[in-house]
C-alpha positions in Angstrom: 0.0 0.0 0.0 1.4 3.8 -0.3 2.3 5.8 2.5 2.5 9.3 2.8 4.3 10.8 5.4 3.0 14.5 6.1 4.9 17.3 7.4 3.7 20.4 8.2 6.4 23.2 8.5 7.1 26.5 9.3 10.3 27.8 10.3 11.8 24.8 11.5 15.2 24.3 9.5 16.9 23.4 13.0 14.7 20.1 12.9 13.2 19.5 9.8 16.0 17.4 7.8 16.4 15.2 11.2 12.6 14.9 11.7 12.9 13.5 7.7 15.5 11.5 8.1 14.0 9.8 11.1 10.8 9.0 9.1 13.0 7.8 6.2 14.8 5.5 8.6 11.1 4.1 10.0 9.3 4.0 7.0 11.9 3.3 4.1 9.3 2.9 1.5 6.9 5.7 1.8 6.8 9.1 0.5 7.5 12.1 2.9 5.8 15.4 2.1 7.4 18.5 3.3 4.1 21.3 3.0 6.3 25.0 4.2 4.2 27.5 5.1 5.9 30.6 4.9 9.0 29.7 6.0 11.4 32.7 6.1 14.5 30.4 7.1 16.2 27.8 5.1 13.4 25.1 6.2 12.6 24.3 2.2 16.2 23.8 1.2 17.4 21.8 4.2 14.0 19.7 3.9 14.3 18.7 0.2 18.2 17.9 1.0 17.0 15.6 3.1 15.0 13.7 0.5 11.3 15.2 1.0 8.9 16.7 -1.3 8.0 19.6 -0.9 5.1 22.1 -1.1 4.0 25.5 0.5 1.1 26.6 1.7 0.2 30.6 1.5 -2.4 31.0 3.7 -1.1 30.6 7.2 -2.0 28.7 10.2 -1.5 24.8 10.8 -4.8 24.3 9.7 -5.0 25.9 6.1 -1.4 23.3 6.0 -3.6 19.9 6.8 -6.2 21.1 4.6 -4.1 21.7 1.7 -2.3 18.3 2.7 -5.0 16.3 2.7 -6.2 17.7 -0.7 -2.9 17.0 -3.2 -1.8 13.9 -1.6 -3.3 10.3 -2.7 -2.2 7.4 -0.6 -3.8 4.2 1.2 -2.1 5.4 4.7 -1.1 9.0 5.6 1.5 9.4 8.7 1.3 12.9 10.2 3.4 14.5 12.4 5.1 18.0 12.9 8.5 19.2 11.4 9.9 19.9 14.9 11.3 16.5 15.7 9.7 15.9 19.0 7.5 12.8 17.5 8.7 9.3 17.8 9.0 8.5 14.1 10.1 4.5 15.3 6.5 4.1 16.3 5.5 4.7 13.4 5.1 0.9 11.8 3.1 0.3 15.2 0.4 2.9 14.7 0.2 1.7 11.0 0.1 -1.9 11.8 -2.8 -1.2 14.3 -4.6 1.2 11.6 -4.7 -1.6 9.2 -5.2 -4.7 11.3 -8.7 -3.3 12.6 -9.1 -1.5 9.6 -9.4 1.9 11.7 -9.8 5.0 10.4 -7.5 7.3 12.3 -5.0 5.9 15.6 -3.9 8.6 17.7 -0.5 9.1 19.0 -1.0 9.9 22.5 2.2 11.9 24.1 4.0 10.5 26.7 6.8 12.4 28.8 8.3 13.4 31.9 10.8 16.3 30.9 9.9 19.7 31.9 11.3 20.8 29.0 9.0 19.1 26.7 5.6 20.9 27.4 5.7 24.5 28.0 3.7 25.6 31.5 0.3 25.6 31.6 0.1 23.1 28.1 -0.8 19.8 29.8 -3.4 21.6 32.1 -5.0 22.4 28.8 -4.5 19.7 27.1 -6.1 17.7 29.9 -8.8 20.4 29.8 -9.8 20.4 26.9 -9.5 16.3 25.7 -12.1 16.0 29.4 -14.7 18.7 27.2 -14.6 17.0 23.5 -14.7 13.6 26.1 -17.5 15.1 27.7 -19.9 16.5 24.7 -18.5 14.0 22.1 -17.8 11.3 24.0 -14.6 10.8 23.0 -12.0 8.4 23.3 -8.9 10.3 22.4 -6.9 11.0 25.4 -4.2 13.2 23.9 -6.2 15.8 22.0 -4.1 18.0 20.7 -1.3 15.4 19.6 -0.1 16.2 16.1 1.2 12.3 15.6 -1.6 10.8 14.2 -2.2 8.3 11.4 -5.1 8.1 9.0 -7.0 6.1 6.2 -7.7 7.1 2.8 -11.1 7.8 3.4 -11.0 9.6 6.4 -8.6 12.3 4.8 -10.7 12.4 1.6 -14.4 13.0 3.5 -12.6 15.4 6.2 -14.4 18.6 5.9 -11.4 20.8 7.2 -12.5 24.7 8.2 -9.6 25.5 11.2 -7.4 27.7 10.5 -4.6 27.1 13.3 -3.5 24.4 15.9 -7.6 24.1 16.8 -7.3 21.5 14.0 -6.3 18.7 15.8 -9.8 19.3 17.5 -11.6 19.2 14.7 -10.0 15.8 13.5 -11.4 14.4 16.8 -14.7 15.0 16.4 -14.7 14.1 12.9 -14.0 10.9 13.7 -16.4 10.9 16.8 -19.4 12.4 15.0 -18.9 9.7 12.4 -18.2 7.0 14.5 -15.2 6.3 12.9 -13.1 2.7 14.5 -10.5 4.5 16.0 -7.2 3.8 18.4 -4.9 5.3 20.3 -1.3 4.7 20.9 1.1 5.9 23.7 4.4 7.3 22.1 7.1 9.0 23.6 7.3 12.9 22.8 10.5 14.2 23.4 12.2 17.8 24.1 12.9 20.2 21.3 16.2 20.5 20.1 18.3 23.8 21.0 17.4 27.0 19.4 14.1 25.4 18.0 10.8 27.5 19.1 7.3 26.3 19.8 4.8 28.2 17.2 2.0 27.3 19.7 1.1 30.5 21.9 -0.7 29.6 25.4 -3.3 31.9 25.7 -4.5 33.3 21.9 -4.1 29.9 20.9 -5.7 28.2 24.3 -8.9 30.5 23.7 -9.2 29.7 19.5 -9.2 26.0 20.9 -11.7 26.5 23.2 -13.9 28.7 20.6 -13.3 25.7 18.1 -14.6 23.3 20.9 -17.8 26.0 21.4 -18.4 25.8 16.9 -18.1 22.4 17.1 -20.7 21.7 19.7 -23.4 24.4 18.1 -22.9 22.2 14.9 -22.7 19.3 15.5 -25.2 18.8 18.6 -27.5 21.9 18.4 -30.6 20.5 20.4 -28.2 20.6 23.7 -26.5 23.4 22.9 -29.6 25.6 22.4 -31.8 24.0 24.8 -29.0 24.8 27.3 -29.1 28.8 26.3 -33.5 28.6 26.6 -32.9 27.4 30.0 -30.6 30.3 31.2 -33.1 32.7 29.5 -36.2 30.8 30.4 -35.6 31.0 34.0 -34.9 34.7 34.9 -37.6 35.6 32.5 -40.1 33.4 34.5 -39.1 34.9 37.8 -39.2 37.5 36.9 -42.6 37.0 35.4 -43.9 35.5 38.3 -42.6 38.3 40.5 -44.7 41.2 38.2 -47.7 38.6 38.5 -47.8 38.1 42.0 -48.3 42.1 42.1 -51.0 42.5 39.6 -53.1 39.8 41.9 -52.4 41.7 44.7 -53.3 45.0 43.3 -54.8 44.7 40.2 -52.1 47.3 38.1 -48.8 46.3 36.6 -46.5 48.9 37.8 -42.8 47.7 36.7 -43.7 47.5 32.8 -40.3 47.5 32.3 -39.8 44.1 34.0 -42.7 42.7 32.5 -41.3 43.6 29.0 -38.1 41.7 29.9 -40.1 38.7 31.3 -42.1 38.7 27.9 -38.8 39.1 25.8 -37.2 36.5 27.4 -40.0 34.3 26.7 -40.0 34.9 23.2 -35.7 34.8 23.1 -36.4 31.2 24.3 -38.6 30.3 21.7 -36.4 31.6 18.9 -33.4 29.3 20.6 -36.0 25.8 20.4 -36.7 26.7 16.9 -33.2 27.4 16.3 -32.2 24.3 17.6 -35.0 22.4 15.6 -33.3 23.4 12.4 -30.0 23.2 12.9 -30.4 19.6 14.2 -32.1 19.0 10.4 -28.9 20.5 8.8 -26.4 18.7 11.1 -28.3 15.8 10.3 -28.1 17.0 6.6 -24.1 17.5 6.8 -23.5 14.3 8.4 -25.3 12.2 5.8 -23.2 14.2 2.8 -19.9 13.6 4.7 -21.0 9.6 5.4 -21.7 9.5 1.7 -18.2 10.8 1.1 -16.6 8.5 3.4 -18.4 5.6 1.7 -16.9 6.4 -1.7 -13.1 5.5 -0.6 -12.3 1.3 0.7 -10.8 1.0 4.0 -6.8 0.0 4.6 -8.1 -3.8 4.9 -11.2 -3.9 2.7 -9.7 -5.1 -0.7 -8.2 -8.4 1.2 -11.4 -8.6 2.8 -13.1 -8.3 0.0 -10.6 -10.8 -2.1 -11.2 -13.3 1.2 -14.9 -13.6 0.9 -14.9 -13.6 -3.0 -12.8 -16.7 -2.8 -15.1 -18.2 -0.3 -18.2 -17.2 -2.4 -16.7 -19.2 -5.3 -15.4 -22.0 -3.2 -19.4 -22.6 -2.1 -20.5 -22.7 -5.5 -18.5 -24.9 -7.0 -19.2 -27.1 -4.0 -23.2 -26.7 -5.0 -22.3 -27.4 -8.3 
């Protein structure tokens, strides 16, 4: 089968031609793609030196580079991982071999490591934080949510709707696969400390909150019924105390005095209205979008399906000539 081995890169020359070397040494016979993405150091020359194709990307962000990977390049098996050489690329055959003995769709390469050095303060807090919300909502069963080492099939690239821009991306593969209900695994790898003088592109905070607003998208999308019913509910009850509070008066004297309240009561009524029919609809288009990307998935084999197929075609023909 072909395998593609995916790099997105963007000012990593320190790394890059070791990060493709150590993929060439793992995975002798597949192809390594090199996609630079603005680059204003010597990552492109140092990466084809190394023996990579490679490709740019002009609109920046990690995300516009996986979406513009996962559109040019055809293989059975694509191997992703960042340019920065902290992936374990000798665990590589392992994450493969358990993609295409279950015929999964995507394994996971879940980060494992004491140094300090290799996660910058406050980035397994998050991490932790944010894989226990997409656990949570989705119910996934991804542990390492933001791990760039993952490994894919055909048809999970090719029906991947992609719309991140930045490092939320890794989000949005999870829940891909989790709104589909993709066969999925997870593998523990090691994840090791950058090497001197090469910088982390992730920043904590801007790119903490674009992660979290991603998380937010995804949930109106994909599962609008909670996610609306949940906003009628905080505007549902004030509005009824608040109701019953301006009621309570007009039994006791007859007059509505705080019109003002009443209005908000009344408004708040009619705000949780517009959020059930809101959530009404956009449950029929999620539904909608789902189907369209099922069909899409459907159109590609799985890693295992042609010796599948090949074993039960023999088998068919076996039976018949046995029945004559």
């Amino acid at each position: 089968m072909d395998i593609a081995v995916i790099l997105p890169c963007y000012n990593e020359a320190v790394a890059i031609g070791e990060t493709v070397k150590q993929f060439r040494a793992a995975l002798p016979d597949a192809v390594i793609y090199v996609f630079d993405n603005n680059s204003s150091d010597e990552s492109v020359r140092i990466a084809e030196e190394a023996g990579a194709l490679v490709f740019s990307e002009p609109y920046q962000g990690k995300g516009n580079v996986v979406r513009r990977m996962f559109a040019d390049v055809d293989a059975d098996v694509y191997v992703m991982a960042d340019g920065d050489a902290t992936y374990d690329s000798s665990a590589a055959p392992e994450l493969i071999n358990l993609l295409v003995s279950r015929n999964l769709d995507m394994v996971n390469g879940a980060r494992v490591n004491d140094e300090i050095e290799a996660y910058r303060r406050g980035h397994k807090f998050g991490n932790a934080l944010f894989s226990g919300l997409v656990k949570f909502f989705f119910k996934s069963k991804i542990n390492d949510l933001l791990s760039g080492y993952r490994v894919f099939s055909k048809r999970f690239v090719k029906s991947f709707p992609a719309v991140s821009n930045g490092f939320e991306i890794e989000t949005e593969l999870t829940v891909h696969a989790m709104q589909m209900r993709m066969p999925i695994g997870e593998v523990k790898t090691r994840y090791f400390s950058r090497l001197p003088e090469s910088n982390s592109k992730l920043a904590t905070f801007s790119d903490g909150w674009r992660i979290l607003k991603m998380i937010g998208l995804l949930i109106k999308d994909e599962k609008p019924v909670p996610f609306f019913l949940s906003l009628a509910l905080l505007v549902f009850l004030p509005s009824l105390f608040v109701f019953v509070s301006v009621f309570r008066e007009f039994l006791e004297t007859g007059l509505v005095e705080r019109i003002p309240s009443l209005v908000v009561a009344v408004s708040g009524f009619v705000a949780t209205m517009l959020s059930i029919v809101c959530a009404l609809i956009l449950q029929s288009l999620a539904l909608a979008r789902r189907e369209a990307r099922r069909l899409s998935y459907l159109r590609y084999e799985g890693v295992a399906a042609s010796g599948v197929g090949r074993t039960m075609s023999s088998a068919v023909k076996a039976e018949r000539r046995r029945f004559g």
